[in-house]
Steps between C-alpha positions, in 0.01 A plus 500: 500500500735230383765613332803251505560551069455869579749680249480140258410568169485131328445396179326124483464257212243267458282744731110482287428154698617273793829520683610775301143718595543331885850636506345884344187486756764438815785776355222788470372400841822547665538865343699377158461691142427247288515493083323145349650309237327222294433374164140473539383862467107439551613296864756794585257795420245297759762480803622808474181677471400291817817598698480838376147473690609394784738787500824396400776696324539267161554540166542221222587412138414177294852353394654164423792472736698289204540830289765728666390792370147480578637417823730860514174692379295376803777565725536859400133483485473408846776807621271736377168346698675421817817607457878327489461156547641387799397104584417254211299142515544306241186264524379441162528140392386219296502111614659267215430130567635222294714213490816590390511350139166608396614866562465704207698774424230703537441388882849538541462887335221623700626345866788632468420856364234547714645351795841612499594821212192663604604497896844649321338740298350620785826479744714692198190803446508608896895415639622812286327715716450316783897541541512849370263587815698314723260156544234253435324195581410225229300151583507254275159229534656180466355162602596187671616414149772696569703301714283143471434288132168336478426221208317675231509839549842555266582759435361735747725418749808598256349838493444524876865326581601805285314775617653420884857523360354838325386600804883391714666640220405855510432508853854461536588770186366756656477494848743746549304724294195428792337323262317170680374186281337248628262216380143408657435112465133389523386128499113467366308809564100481381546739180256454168844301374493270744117439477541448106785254569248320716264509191745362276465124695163291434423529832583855624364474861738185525794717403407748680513265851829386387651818490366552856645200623843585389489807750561371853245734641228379242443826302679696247588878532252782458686779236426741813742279715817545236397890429535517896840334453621762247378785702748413727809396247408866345491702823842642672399254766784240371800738369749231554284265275651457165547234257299246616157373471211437759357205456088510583327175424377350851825224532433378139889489354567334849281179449623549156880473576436174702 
């Protein structure tokens, strides 16, 4: 039986749909305890009832990752489902598009709390005891916004610039406390977010191609291809891996840096 998150109990954000449920599906089939996390509670109930089916050990609670404390009650939730969480993804996310001086506050607001204070919430509910029991793992989902600026698509890539130096920041804090942080950075991967981006043009099968063609092999990511990717940042299969961030998008940021 596979096993390599054997002993990995792992809380995940944005887990109801998409990379976040991907990233679940690939954790319980390598032996991980698994708790849920998401705002939409009718979409969360769904997956976990399905994993749960499929026999996985999960549990889950309905919060918004921007309030701290509803953050701290599904932690201590989750510790008394799975037990002491161990590993921490923060996935959830929201895309924020605009040019930059017809961002409203309000845009501003809700990319960065989303974005950035709830991946903090998150890191500040589980390091406690993640030190007090000697180590952790966290993984941040960043983007290719992270370390590349496209026209248009301020100010998401403020958040993600920030969430890397989150992510480099605490790595180094605490990794004499064997605490490992590292960020995951995927290019386009085929989630419902990316298909209602698509939707957003007038001709949505147009944008859709022109997303492909960015990619040099043709094709975006499937959110099965990054969840394989986090197995592995995760697992004790890179110990010496620690403040950095992965970057899975197919050679996208290359042709993008040229």
């Amino acid at each position: 039986m596979p096993n390599r998150l054997s002993g990995k109990r792992i809380l995940i954000t944005g887990a109801a749909q998409g990379i976040g449920l991907a990233i679940a599906e690939a954790f319980a089939a390598e032996g991980a305890s698994i708790f849920l996390v998401d705002r939409d509670e009718a979409l969360l109930e769904q997956s976990a009832r399905r994993l749960k089916g499929d026999g996985a050990h999960v549990g889950h609670q309905a919060a918004d990752i921007t309030d701290v404390e509803a953050v701290r009650a599904a932690v201590a939730k989750a510790a008394g489902e799975i037990g002491s969480i161990n590993a921490l993804v923060n996935n959830a996310g929201v895309n924020v598009f605009a040019e930059p001086l017809q961002t409203t506050d309000e845009d501003w607001e809700l990319c960065f709390d989303i974005n950035l204070k709830g991946a903090w919430n998150c890191c500040r509910s589980v390091l406690p005891d993640m030190i007090a029991r000697g180590g952790g793992v966290i993984l941040n989902i960043a983007s290719t916004h992270a370390f590349t600026i496209i026209p248009h698509t301020f100010p998401y890539p403020l958040a993600k610039h920030a969430l890397l130096g989150m992510t480099k920041s605490l790595g180094i804090e605490y990794a004499a406390r064997n605490v490992r942080v590292n960020a995951l950075a995927p290019g386009y991967v085929e989630t419902q977010k990316v298909i209602d981006y698509w939707k957003n043009f007038p001709d949505p099968e147009k944008a859709k191609a022109q997303t492909m063609k960015l990619h040099p092999g043709g094709r975006i990511a499937t959110p099965r291809e990054i969840a394989l990717a986090a197995v592995f940042m995760i697992s004790d299969e890179c110990p010496f891996m620690n403040a950095t961030c992965l970057t899975v998008d197919g050679g996208l940021s290359v042709l993008q840096h040229q």
